[in-house]
C-alpha positions in Angstrom: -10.6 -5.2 -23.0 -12.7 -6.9 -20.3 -14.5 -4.4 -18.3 -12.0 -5.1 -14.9 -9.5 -4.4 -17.3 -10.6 -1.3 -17.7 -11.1 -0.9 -14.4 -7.7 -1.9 -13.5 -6.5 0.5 -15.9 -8.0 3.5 -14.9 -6.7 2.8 -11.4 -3.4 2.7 -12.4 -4.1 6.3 -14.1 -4.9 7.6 -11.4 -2.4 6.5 -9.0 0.4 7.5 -11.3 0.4 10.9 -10.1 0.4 10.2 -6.6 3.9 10.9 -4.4 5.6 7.5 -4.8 5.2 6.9 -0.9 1.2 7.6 -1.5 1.1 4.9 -4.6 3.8 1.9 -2.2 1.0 2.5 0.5 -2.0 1.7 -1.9 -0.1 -1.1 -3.9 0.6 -2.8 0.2 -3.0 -2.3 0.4 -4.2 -3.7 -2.5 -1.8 -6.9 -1.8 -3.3 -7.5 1.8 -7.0 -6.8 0.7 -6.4 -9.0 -2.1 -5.0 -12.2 -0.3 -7.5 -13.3 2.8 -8.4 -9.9 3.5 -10.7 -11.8 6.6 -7.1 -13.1 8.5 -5.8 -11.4 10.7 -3.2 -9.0 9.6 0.8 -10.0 10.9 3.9 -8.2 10.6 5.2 -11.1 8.2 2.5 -10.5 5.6 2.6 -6.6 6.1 6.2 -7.0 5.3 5.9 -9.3 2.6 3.6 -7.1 1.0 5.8 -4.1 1.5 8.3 -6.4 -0.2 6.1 -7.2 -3.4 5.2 -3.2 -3.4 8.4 -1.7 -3.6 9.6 -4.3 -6.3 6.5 -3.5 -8.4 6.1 0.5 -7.3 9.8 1.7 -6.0 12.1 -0.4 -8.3 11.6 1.8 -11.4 13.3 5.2 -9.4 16.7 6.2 -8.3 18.2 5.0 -4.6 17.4 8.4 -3.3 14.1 8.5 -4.4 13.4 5.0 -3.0 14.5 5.7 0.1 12.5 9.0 0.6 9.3 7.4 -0.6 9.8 4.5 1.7 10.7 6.9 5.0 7.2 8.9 4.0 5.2 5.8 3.5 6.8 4.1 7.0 6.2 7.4 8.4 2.7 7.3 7.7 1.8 4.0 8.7 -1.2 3.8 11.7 0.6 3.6 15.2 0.0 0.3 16.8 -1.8 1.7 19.9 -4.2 3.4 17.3 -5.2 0.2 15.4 -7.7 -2.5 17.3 -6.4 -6.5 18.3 -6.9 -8.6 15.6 -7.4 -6.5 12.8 -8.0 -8.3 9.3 -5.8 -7.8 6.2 -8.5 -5.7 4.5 -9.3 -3.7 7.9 -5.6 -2.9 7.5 -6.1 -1.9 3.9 -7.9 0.8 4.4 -6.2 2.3 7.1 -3.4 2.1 4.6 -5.1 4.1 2.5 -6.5 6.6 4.6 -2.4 7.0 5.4 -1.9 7.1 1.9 -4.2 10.0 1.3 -2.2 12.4 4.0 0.8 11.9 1.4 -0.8 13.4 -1.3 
């Protein structure tokens, strides 16, 4: 095992214990800081990466358990006003995360 393998892995560890709204929020982050984190973040890619998230994060629970998770995790999201024009994908990212850390 390659040592971002390991890496990986031990992410994954630790995110399993998270609420399931906390670990959507980190796996939309990951996805935008992962694909041209310097672009300017849009509502298309911030959906398509919710849209990757919940098939990878919120696909393995029951409807009821989906939809609560996803409710928390919209719920969480940085208000518009609060987030500066032209923010990048990876500026985005971390706001994400800082949102995902309130869920925990």
């Amino acid at each position: 095992m390659t040592a971002q393998q390991q890496a990986d892995e031990h992410l994954r560890r630790s995110r399993q214990d998270l609420p399931v709204a906390a670990q959507l929020l980190h796996v939309v982050a990951d996805l935008l800081s992962d694909y041209q984190p310097e672009q300017p973040a849009t509502t298309t890619a911030l959906g398509m990466a919710f849209t990757a998230a919940g098939s990878e994060i919120l696909a393995k629970y029951p409807r009821a358990v989906q939809d609560h998770a996803l409710d928390r995790a919209l719920a969480a999201l940085p208000n518009e006003a609060n987030l500066p024009i032209g923010i990048t994908g990876g500026e985005l990212a971390l706001h994400l995360r800082k949102a995902a850390g309130s869920l925990t």
